[in-house]
SERO-813523 format. One record per residue (C-alpha): x, y, z. Coordinates in Angstrom, 3 decimals. Example, Ala and Ser with C-alpha at 12.3 -4.5 7.8 and 13.67 -1.06 7.14 Angstrom:
<vexdos>
12.300; -4.500; 7.800;
13.670; -1.060; 7.140;
</vexdos>
This chain:
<vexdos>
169.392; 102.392; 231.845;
166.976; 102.520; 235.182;
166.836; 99.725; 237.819;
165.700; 96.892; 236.459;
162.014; 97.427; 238.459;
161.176; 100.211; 236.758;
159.448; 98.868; 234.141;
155.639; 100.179; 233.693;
155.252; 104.652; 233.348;
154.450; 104.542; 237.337;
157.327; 102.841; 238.239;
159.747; 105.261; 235.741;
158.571; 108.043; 237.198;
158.857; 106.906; 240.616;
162.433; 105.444; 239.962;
163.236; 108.540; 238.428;
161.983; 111.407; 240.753;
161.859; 109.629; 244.170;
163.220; 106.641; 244.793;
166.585; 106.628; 246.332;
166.651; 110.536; 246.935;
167.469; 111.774; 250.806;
163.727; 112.205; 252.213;
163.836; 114.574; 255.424;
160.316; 116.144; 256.958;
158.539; 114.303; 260.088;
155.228; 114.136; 257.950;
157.292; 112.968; 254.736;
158.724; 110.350; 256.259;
155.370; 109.339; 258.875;
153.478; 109.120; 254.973;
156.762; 106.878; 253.560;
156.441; 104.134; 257.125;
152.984; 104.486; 256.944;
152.815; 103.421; 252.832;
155.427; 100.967; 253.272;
153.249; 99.065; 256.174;
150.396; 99.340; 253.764;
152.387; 98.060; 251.088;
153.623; 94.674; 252.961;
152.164; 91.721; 251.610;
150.856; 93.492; 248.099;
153.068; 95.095; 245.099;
154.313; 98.402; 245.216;
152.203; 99.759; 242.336;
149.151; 99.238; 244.469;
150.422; 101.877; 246.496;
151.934; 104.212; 243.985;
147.836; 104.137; 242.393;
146.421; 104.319; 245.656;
148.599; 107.028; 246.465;
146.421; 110.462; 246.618;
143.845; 108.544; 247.928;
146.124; 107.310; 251.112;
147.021; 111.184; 251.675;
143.296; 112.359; 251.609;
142.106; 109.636; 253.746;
144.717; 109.845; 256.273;
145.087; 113.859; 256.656;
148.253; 114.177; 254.254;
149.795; 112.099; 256.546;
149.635; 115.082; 259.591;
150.508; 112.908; 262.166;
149.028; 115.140; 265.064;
145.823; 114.542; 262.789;
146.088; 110.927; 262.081;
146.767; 110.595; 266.119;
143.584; 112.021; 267.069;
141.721; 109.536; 264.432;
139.224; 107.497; 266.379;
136.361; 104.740; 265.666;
134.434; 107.147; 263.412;
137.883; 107.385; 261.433;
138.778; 103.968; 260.884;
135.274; 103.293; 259.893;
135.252; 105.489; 256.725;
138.603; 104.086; 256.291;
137.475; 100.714; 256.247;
134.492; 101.970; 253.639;
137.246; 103.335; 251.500;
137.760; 101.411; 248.524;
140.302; 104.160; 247.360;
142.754; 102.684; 249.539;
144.076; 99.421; 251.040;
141.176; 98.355; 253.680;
142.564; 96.280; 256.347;
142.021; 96.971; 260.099;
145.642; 96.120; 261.139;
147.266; 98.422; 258.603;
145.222; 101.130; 258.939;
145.254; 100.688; 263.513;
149.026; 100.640; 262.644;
148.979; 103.708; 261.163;
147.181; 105.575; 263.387;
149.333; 103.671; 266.728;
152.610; 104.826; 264.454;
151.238; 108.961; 264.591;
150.767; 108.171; 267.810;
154.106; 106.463; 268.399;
155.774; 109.772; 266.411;
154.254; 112.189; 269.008;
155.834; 110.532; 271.631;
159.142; 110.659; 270.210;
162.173; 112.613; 271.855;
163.476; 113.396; 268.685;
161.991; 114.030; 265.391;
161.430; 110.860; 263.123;
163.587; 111.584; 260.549;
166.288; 112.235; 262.918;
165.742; 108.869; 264.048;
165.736; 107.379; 260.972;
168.581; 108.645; 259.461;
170.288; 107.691; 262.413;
170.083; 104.153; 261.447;
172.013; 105.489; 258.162;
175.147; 102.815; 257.717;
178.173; 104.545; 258.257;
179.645; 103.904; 255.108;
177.849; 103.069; 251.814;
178.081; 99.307; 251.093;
179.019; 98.046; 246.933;
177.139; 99.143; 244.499;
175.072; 96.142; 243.280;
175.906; 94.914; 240.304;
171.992; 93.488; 239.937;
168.922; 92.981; 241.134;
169.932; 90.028; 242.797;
172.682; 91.675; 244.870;
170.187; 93.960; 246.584;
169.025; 92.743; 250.179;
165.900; 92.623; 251.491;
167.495; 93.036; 255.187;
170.542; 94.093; 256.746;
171.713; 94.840; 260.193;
170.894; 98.118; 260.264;
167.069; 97.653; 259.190;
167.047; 94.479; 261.863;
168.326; 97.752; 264.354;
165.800; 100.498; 263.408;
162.752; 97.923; 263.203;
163.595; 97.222; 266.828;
164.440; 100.077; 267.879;
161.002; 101.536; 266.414;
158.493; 98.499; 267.960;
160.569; 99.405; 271.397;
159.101; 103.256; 270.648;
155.670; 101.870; 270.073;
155.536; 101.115; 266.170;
153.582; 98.589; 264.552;
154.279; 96.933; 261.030;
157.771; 98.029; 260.902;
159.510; 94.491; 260.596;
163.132; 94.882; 259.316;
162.175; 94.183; 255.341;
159.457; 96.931; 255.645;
162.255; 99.462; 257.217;
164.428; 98.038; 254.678;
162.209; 99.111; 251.860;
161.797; 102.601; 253.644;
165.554; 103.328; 253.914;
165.883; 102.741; 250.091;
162.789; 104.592; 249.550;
164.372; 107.482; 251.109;
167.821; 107.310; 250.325;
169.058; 106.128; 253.868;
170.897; 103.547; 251.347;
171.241; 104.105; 247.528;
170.539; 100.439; 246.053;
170.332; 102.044; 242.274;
171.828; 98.894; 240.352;
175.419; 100.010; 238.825;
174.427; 100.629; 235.451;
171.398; 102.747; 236.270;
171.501; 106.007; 235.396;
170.605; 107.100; 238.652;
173.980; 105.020; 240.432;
175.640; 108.047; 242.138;
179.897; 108.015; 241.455;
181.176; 106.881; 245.485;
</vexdos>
């Protein structure tokens, strides 16, 4: 039994290998913000297909390289129909490299930090997983204070169960870890 999402090959193997498993790097987790902006607004399989594509356009996600991205850049961006082509997203990503290289501390450090202290219930379904909680309401502020851009609390939501910040695998999933 999986989550009750992961229901096309993509999604399975995403479910299986990824989702939900502690992410820590600076350039893992700039790619994981950065995909997560992209994704607002469209399904998550757009991104999972567009994948490769996002980390050849945008430098594997290097932030010092994505930073130094200028006009030129987000021209051929905009020409590139191998990912998601819209200005805002794609400014967003290159303000967020920006916004990492300014940090005092590394971003996953400062991700992580918005880690609850204690892991909530298990849900029981789909329906008893939140799109928001206080803690994503804390680290989407926290990251627009540092300069961020499309990092509203259901996008930093999305990115701490993406990385295992919080484990939201549904009870009878296979990948539910014993608390």
């Amino acid at each position: 039994m999986r989550c009750g999402w992961a229901n096309t090959p993509e999604y399975v193997e995403y479910h299986d290998a990824e989702w939900g498993t502690p992410l820590r790097g600076v350039r893992e987790m700039f790619e994981r913000i950065s995909l997560e902006a992209f994704q607002s607004g469209l399904s998550w399989i757009t991104i999972l297909r567009k994948r490769e594509a996002f980390r050849a356009a945008f430098a594997a996600f290097d932030p010092a390289a994505v930073a130094a991205f200028g006009d030129g850049d987000v021209a051929r961006l905009m020409a590139d129909a191998g990912i998601v082509r819209n200005r805002a997203k794609i400014d967003a990503t290159i303000r967020n490299a920006r916004a990492v290289l300014d940090l005092d501390v590394p971003l996953d450090d400062l991700l992580w930090s918005f880690a609850p202290d204690r892991p909530g219930a298990r849900p029981a379904t789909l329906a008893d997983v939140p799109a928001v909680t206080p803690e994503s309401k804390a680290m989407a502020k926290e990251l627009k204070r540092r300069g961020f851009a499309f990092v509203g609390p259901t996008t930093c939501y999305a990115l701490m169960q993406a990385t295992g910040i919080v484990d939201d695998h549904v009870a009878t999933c296979w990948r539910a870890s014993a608390r």
